[in-house]
N, C-alpha and C positions, 0 to 999 in steps of 0.2 A: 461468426465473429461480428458484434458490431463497432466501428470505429466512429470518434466523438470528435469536434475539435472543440478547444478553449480560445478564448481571447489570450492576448500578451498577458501580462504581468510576472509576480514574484511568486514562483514556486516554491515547491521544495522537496526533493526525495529522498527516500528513506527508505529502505529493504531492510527485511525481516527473515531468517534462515531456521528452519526448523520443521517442527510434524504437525502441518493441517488437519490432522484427526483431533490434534491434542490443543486448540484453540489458538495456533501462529497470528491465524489473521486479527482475531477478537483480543487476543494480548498486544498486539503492535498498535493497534487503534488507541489502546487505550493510554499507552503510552506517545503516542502523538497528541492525544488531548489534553495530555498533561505539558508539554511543553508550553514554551513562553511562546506562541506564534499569535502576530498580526491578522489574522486569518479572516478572508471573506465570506468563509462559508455560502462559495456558490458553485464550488467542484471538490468532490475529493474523488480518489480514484485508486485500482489495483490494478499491477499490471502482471498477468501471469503467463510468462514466457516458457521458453526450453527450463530452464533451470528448476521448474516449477511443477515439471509434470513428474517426481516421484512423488508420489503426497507424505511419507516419510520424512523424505529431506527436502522442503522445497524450500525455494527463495524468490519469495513476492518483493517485488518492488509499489510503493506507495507513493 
């Protein structure tokens, strides 16, 4: 496991629930870059926890 820190500022999270075979992560992305976000573009990030390790049903947080 490697862990990173950020500076302060305006985040924002967003989890995605679904089957990582079937493109969860590649579809939640793409719908983050659609959104209206201010965005620094000098971090993004996935966080995959307990909830994450059926790769069937998993739920990444972004």
């Amino acid at each position: 496991m490697i862990g990173k820190s950020f500076d302060g500022g305006a985040y924002i999270k967003t989890s995605s629930k679904g089957d990582l075979i079937k493109g969860l992560i590649l579809n939640h992305w793409a719908k983050i870059w659609e959104m209206n976000l201010d965005r620094a573009y000098t971090a993004d990030f996935e966080a995959f926890g307990e909830k994450a390790q059926n790769p069937s049903d998993a739920e990444v947080d972004f």
